[in-house]
ZAMARGU-4260 file (C-alpha; in steps of 0.2 Angstrom, whole numbers, plus 5000, padded with zeros to 4 digits):
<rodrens>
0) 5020/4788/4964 | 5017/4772/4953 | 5032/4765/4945 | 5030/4747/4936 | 5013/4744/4948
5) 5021/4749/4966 | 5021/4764/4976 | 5041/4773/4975 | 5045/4789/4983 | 5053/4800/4970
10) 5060/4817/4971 | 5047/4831/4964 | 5059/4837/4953 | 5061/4819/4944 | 5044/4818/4938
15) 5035/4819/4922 | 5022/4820/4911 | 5013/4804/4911 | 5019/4801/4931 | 5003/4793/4942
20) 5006/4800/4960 | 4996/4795/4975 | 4992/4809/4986 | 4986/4806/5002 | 4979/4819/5017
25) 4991/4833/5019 | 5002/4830/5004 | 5003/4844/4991 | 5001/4842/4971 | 5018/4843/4964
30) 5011/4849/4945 | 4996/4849/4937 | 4986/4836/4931 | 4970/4823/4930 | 4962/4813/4945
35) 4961/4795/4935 | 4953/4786/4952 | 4950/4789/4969 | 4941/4802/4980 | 4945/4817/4990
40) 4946/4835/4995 | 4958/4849/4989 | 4961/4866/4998 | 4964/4877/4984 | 4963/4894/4990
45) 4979/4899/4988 | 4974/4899/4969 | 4956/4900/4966 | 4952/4908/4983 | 4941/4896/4986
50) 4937/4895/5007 | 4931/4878/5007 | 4940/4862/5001 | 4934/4854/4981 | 4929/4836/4980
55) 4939/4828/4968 | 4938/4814/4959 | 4939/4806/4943 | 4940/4815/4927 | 4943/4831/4939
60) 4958/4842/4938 | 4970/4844/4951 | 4982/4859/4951 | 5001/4863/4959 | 5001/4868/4973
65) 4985/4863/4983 | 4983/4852/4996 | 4975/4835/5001 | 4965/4838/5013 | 4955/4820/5014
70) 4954/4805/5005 | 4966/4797/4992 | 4966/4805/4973 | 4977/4795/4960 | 4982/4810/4948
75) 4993/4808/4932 | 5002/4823/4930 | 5000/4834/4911 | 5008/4849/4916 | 5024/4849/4926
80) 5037/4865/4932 | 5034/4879/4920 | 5020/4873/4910 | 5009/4870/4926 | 4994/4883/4931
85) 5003/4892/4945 | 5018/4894/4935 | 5008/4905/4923 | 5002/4916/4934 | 5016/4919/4942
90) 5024/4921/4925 | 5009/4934/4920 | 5012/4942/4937 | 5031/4944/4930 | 5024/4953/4914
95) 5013/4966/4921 | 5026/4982/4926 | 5025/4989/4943 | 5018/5008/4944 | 5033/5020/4948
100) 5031/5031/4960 | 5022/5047/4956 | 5034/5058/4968 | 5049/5052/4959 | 5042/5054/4945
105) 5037/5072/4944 | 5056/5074/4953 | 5065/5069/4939 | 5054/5079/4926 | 5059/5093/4938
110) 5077/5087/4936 | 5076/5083/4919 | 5069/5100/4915 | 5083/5109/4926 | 5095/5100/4916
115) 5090/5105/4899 | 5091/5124/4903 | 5106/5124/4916 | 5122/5124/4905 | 5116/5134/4890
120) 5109/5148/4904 | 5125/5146/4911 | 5136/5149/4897 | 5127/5163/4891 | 5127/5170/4906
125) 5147/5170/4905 | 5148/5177/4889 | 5135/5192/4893 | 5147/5195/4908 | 5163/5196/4896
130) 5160/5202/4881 | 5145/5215/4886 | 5147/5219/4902 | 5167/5219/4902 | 5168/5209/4918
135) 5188/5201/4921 | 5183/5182/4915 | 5192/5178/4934 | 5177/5186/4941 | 5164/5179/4928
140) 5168/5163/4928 | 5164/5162/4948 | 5146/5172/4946 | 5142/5161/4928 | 5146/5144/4940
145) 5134/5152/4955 | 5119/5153/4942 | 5122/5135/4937 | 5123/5128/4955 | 5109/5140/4961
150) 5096/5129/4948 | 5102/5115/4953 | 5091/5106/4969 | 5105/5098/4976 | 5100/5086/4989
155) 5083/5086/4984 | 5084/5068/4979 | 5093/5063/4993 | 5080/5071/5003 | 5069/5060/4997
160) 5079/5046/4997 | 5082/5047/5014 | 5064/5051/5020 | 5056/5034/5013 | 5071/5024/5020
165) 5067/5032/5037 | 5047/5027/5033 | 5053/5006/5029 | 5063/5008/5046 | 5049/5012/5055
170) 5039/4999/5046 | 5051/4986/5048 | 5052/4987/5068 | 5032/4983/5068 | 5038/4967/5054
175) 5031/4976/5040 | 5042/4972/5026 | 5044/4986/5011 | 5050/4978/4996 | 5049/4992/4984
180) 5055/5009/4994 | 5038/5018/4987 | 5026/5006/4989 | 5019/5018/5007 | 5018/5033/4995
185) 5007/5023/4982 | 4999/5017/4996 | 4997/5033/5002 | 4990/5042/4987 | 4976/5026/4985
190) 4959/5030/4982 | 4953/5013/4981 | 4958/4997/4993 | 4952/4979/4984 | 4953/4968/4998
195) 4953/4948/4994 | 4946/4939/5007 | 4953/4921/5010 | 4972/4923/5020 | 4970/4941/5022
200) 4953/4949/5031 | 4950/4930/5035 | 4962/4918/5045 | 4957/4902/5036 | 4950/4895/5051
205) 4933/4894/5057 | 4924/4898/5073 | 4907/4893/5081 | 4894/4906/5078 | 4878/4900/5083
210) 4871/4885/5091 | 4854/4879/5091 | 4847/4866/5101 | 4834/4855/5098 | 4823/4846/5111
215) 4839/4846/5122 | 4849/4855/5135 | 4864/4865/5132 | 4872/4855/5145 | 4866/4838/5137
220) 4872/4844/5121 | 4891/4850/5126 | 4891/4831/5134 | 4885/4821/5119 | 4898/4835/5106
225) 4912/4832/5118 | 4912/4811/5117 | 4908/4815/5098 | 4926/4825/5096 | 4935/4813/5106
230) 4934/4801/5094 | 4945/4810/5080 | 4962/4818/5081 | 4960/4826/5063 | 4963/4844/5060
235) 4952/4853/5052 | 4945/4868/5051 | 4928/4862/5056 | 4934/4850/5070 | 4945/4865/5078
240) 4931/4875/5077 | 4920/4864/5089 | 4934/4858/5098 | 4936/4877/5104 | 4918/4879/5106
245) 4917/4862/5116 | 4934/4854/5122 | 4932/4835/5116 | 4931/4824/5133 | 4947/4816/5142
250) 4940/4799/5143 | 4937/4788/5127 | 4934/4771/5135 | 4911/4772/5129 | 4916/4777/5111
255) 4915/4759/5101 | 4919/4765/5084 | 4922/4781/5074 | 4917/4785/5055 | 4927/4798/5049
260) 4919/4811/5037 | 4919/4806/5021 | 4915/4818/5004 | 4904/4806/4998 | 4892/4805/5013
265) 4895/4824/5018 | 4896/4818/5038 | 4904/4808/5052 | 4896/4798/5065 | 4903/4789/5082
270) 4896/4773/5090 | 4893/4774/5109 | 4894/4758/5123 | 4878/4763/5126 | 4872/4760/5108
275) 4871/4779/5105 | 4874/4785/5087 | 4879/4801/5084 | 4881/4811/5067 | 4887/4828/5063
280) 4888/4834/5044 | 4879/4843/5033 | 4858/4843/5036 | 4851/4836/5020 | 4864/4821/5019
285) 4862/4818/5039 | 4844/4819/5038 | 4833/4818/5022 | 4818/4824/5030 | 4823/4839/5040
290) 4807/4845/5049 | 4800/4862/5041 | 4805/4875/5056 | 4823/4868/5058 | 4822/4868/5037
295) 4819/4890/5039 | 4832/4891/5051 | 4846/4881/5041 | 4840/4892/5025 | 4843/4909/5036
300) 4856/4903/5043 | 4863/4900/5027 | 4857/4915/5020 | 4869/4924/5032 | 4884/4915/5021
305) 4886/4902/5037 | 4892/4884/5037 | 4877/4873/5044 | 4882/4857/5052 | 4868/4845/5060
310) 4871/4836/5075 | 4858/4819/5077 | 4858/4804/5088 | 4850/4789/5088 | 4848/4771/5099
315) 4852/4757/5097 | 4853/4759/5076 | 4836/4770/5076 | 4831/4784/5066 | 4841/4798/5068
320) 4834/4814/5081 | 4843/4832/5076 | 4850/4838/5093 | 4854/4855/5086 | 4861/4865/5072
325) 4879/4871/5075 | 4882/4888/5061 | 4901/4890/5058 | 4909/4904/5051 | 4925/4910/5042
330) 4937/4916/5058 | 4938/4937/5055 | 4957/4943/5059 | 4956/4955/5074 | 4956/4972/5069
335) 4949/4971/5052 | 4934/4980/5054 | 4943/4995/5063 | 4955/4997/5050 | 4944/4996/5035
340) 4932/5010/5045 | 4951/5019/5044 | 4950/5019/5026 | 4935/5023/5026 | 4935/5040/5035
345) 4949/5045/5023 | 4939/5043/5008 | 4946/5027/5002 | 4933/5014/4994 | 4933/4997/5000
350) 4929/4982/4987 | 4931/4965/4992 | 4936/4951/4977 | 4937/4934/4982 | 4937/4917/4974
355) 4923/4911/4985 | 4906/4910/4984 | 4899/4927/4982 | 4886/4926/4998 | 4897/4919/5009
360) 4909/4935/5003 | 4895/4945/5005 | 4892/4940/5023 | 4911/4943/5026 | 4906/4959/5020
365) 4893/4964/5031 | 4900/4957/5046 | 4916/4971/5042 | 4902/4985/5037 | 4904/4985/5020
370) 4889/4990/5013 | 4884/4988/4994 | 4881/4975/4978 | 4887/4961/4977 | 4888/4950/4961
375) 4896/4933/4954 | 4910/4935/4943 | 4908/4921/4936 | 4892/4925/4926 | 4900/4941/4920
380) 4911/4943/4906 | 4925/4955/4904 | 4914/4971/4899 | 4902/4967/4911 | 4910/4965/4926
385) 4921/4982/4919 | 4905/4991/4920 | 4903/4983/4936 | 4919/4988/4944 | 4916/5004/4953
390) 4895/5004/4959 | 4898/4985/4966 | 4907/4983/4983 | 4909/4965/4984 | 4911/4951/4971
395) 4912/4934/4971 | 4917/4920/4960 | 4933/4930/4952 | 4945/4922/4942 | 4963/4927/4945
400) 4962/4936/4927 | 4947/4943/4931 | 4954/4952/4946 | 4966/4960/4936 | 4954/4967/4923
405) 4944/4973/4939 | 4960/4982/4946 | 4964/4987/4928 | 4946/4996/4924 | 4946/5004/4942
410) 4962/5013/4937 | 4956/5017/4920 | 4941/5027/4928 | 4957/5035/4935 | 4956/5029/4952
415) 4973/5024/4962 | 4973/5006/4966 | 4981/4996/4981 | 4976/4977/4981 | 4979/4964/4995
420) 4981/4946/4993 | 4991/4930/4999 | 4988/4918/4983 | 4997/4915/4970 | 4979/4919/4961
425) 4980/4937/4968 | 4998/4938/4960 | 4994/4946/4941 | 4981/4960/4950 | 4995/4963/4966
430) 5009/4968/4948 | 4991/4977/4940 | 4989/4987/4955 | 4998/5004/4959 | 5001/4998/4976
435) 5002/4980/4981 | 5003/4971/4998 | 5004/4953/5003 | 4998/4947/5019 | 5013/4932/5025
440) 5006/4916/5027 | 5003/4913/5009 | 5014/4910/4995 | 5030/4914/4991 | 5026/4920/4975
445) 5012/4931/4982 | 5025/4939/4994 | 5039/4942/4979 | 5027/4949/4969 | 5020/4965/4983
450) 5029/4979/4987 | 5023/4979/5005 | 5022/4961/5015 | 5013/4963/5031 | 5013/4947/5044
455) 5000/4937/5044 | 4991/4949/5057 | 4995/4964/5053 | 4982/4969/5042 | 4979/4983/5055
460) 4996/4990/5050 | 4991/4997/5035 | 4984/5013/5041 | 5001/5015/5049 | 5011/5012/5031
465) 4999/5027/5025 | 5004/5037/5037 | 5023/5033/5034 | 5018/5037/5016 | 5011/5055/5021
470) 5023/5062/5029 | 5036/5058/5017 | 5024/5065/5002 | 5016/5078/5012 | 5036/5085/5020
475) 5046/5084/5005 | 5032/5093/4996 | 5037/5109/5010 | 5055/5104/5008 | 5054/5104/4989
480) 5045/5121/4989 | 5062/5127/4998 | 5073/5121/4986 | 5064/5128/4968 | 5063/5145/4977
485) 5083/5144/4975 | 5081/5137/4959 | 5068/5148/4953 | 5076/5164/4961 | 5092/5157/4951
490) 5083/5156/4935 | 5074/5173/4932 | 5091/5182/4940 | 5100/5173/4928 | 5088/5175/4913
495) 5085/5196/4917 | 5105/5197/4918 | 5104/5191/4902 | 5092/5204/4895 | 5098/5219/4904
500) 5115/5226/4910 | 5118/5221/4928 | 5129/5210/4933 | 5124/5191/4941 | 5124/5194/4959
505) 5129/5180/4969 | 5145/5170/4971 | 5145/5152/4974 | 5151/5154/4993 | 5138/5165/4994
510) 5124/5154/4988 | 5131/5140/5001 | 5127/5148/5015 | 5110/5153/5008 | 5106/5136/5003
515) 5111/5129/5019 | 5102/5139/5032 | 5087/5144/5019 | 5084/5125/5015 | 5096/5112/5018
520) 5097/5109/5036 | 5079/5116/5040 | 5072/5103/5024 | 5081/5088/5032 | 5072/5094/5049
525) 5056/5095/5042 | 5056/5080/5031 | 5055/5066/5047 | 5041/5077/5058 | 5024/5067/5057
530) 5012/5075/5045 | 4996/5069/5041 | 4990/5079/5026 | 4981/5069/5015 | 4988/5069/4997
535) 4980/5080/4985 | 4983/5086/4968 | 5001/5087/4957 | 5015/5087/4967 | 5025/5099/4955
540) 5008/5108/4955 | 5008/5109/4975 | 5027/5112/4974 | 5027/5128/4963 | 5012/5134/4971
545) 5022/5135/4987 | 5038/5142/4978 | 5035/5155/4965 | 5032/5165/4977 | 5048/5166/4986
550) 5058/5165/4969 | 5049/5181/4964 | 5052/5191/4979 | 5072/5185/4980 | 5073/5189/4962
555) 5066/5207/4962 | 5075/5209/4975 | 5091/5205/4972 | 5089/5214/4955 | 5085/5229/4962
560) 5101/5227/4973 | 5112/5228/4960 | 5103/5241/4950 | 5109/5251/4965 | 5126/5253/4955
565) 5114/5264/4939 | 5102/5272/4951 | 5111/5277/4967 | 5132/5275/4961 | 5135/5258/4974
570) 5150/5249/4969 | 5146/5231/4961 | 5154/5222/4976 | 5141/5231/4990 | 5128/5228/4978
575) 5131/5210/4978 | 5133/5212/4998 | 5114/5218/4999 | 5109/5204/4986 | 5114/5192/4998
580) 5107/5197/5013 | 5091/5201/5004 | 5092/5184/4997 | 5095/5177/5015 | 5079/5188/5022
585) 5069/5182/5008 | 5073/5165/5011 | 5070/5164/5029 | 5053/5172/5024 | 5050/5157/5014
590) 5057/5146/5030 | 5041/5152/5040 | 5028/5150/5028 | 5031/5131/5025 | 5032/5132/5043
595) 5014/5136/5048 | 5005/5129/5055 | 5016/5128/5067 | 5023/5117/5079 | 5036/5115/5092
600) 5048/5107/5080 | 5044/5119/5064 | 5048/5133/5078 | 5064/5128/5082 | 5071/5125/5067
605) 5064/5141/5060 | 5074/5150/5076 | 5091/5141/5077 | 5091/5145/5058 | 5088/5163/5060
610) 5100/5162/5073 | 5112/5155/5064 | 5110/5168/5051 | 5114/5182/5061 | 5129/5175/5068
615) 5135/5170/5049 | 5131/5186/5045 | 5141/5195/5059 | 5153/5184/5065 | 5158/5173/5048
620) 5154/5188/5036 | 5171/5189/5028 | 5174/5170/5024 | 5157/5168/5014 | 5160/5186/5005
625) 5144/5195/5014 | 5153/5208/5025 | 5141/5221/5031 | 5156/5232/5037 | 5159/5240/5018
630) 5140/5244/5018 | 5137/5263/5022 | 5120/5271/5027 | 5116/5274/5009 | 5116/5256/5008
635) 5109/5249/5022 | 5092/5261/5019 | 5092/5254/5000 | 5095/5235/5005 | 5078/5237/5014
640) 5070/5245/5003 | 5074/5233/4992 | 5071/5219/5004 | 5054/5228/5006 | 5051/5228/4988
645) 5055/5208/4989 | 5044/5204/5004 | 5028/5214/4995 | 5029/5203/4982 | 5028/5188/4991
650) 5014/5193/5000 | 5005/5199/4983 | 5010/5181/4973 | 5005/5171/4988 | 4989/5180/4990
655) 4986/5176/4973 | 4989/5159/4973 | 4980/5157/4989 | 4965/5165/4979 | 4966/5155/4963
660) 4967/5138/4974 | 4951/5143/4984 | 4943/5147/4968 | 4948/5131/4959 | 4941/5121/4974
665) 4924/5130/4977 | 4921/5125/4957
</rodrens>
């Protein structure tokens, strides 16, 4: 910086407002502030987005955070730390809350729901027992402390827990970074993917897309463009473009001098032994008087959101002859088209919102098969480019602000929204969006402010964190239904003790070994099996579809097990015996349905569990109160009937609910 007149070096978190600093190529703008002389060239797409650098000079702004990339600026800084450009974004990013996850969501209003009606059910479940029923309060207590813990979905959460931890494992051996353990279930359940351009589907680098010579060889050319890039060592992302293209020569002894390019001028030029001139920059300031067919082709070229360069030569201080017309383009990261034509076949739009201009976006677009409008932000206001937001596929031109109010009138339409980005101009639409995701390479702020960071070429990843994110949504779905079958079966037990005068059926050692070989182990099983359902509809809508059914039929079953004692004289404890098992059969019934279709995984758990159930059942009968050796013929044929009774209405509610769902999707 300028202290008293000289140039000092001062530690960027000494400066002030009112500092003059001197930034040269390469530095980076500590805070924000005016260019008061000099000339030169910022990259600022990290916060405008923004592909190609800004001439600056003075009287212009310059901003934290970008970087010299030519040229000398003298900026005096106006806003520093907080008060600076970046730092309200980011703060604005701070602001916005991050969307919870939906499947946690509908848990705990299952919980919360659960909770409200467990202890007062409970309780009146004791006193009915006691007072009515004249049940010893030694024996009460024990059935009154089963229908409590039968509502209850214990592990549930866990479950779930333990499902999307196995999901970020997974993720992290391929570098992809979950901040926010449900960041692959929202991305999971997205229905529209906004895609910023700069750093993410694009490398930031440039690569030769067409050449076209004129009244020259190829060969001649790659001779003449080779001497030309031997002369600088500067790079950029032009020079790195040709230099791959055309490897600069080894020998340097004919170059006589170099020009470097220059924002004013728009080109760079080398002087040859042999008197040769050559120029490279952009047509209209290298040549005035482009002739007319090299003019067409520079406009279609240009049309297609390429750079245009020219390339002239001239002897011995001539006027200058094109020699061709070299077409640069922004550098695609490998896979990108591949993975949006994965969205794409799942049903998941595409927009693409970038800081750049909205051609050269557009271009971008077409070049990944993006079909659709484009439009320039700029021109729009707030209402407009809402009304804009879902019939347009590509816009150009946007504002960080505006790319939230885009992400924000998308959702509003109801839509699930994930957004990409690097910048810390992406950051307030990354926190507006229900799922976010920061490609590495950008800022920090960027990457703090995501829920998923992938590595700077891994945007092909993606499809592989949505796949993480349906098989956790899509398995603890099957495994949720498992565990409100015991909750619901709990419930209208419970609630028809209440009303009429049986006496609860199960005891808590009971319900263990239910719970355990009906849900636990076999939900744990089927939680971490690949499963690529797509995500449809309410989860707790799903979730009961799936379990009322089972509920019902281990309700009326167990009830009619102990109404055996009133209609055929069974003592209570047999009774609760064929509960039980009744309970268990039904269960396992409800075991095979979540596992169909099947597979060889869903088969085995389905089998050791069965297995497991018999040899409980003969072998461990006595130590979890279900022994079958009090049970008499009488017994035995009404436990099946019963059981029958049980398995009938399952069929009939399933059937039902299979009808109503077929309905409500042909309408």
């Amino acid at each position: 910086m300028l202290r008293d007149g000289e140039e000092t070096s001062v530690d960027p978190d000494a400066l002030v407002r009112g500092d003059i600093v001197v930034l040269r190529r390469g530095d980076q703008v500590p805070a924000d502030g005016t260019v008061v002389s000099g000339s030169g060239a910022i990259d600022e797409s990290l916060l405008t987005g923004e592909s190609e650098p800004m001439l600056r000079t003075s009287g212009d702004r310059a901003l934290s955070g970008t970087f010299i990339t030519e040229g000398t600026l003298f900026v005096e800084l106006e806003k520093v730390g907080d008060e600076s450009y970046a730092a309200g974004l980011t703060r604005e990013g701070r602001a916005i809350r991050s969307p919870k996850s939906q499947l946690m969501q509908d848990l705990n209003k299952l919980l919360h729901y659960v909770s409200m009606i467990l202890v007062p059910l409970g309780l009146l479940v004791l006193l009915k027992q006691t007072l009515f029923n004249g049940i010893a309060l030694k024996a009460a207590v024990p059935a009154a402390v089963a229908s409590m813990l039968g509502m209850i979905p214990e592990g549930l959460i866990l479950l779930t827990s333990v499902a999307l931890m196995v999901g970020v494992v997974r993720l992290g051996r391929k570098d992809v970074l979950v901040q926010e353990l449900y960041g692959i279930e929202t991305l999971a359940r997205a229905d529209v993917l906004c895609l910023d351009k700069t750093g993410t589907l694009t490398t930031g680098r440039m690569e030769v897309e067409t050449v076209l010579p004129v009244n020259t060889s190829e060969d001649s050319l790659r001779s003449d463009l080779s001497r030309f890039l031997a002369a600088f060592d500067d790079a950029t992302g032009t020079l790195d473009a040709l230099r791959a293209w055309c490897p600069p020569a080894a020998d340097t002894t004919d170059i006589v001098s170099a020009e470097p390019f220059s924002s004013e001028k728009k080109c760079s030029a080398v002087v040859l032994r042999d008197g040769r001139r050559i120029v490279l920059g952009a047509p209209s300031f290298v040549m005035e008087n482009l002739p007319a067919p090299l003019q067409e082709q520079q406009n279609a070229l240009t049309a297609q959101g390429l750079r245009v360069l020219l390339l002239a030569g001239s002897v011995q201080g001539g006027t200058l002859s094109p020699m061709a017309l070299l077409a640069l383009r922004d550098e695609l990261r490998p896979g990108c088209a591949a993975t949006l034509e994965a969205f794409r076949h799942e049903g998941v739009q595409l927009k693409l919102i970038s800081g750049d201009d909205p051609r050269t976006v557009s271009a971008i677009a077409k070049r990944l098969g993006l079909d659709g409008e484009w439009v320039d932000a700029s021109v729009l206001d707030a209402d407009a480019l809402k009304q804009r937001c879902k019939q347009t596929t590509v816009f150009g031109r946007v504002s960080p602000e505006q790319k939230r109010l885009l992400v924000e009138a998308l959702k509003a339409h109801g839509l699930r929204v994930a957004m990409t980005g690097d910048g810390v101009n992406d950051i307030p639409a990354l926190k507006a969006a229900d799922c976010s995701i920061a490609v590495a390479g950008g800022s920090d702020a960027a990457r703090h402010a995501a829920q998923i960071s992938i590595p700077g070429d891994g945007f092909p990843l993606l499809p592989q964190v949505v796949s993480e994110g349906r098989r956790v949504v899509g398995n603890i779905t099957r495994a949720s239904s498992l565990f409100l079958v015991k909750t619901l079966s709990t419930f209208l037990i419970s609630l028809v003790t209440l009303l009429l005068p049986l006496a609860y059926p199960f005891q808590p050692v009971q319900l263990t070994l239910i719970s355990a070989l009906t849900l636990g182990i076999p939900s744990f099983f089927l939680a971490m099996e690949p499963n690529q359902e797509r995500i449809e509809g309410s989860f707790l809508a799903r979730v009961l579809r799936r379990a009322v059914p089972g509920g019902s039929a281990v309700a009326v079953a167990a009830l009619l097990c102990m109404a055996g004692e009133y209609w055929i004289g069974l003592p209570t404890e047999m009774c609760s015996v064929l509960a039980s098992l009744c309970a268990l059969g039904v269960g396992l019934l409800a075991l095979y349905s979540v596992c169909v279709p099947v597979s060889k995984l869903r088969i085995a758990v389905a089998s050791l569990m069965t297995i497991g159930s018999l040899i409980a059942v003969a072998v461990l009968g006595n130590l979890f109160k279900i022994s079958t050796g009090m049970l008499t013929g009488a017994a035995w044929g009404y436990g099946l009937l019963c059981l029958a009774a049980g398995t009938g209405v399952w069929g009939a509610a399933s059937l039902l609910f299979r009808r109503k769902r077929t309905s409500a999707n042909t309408h």
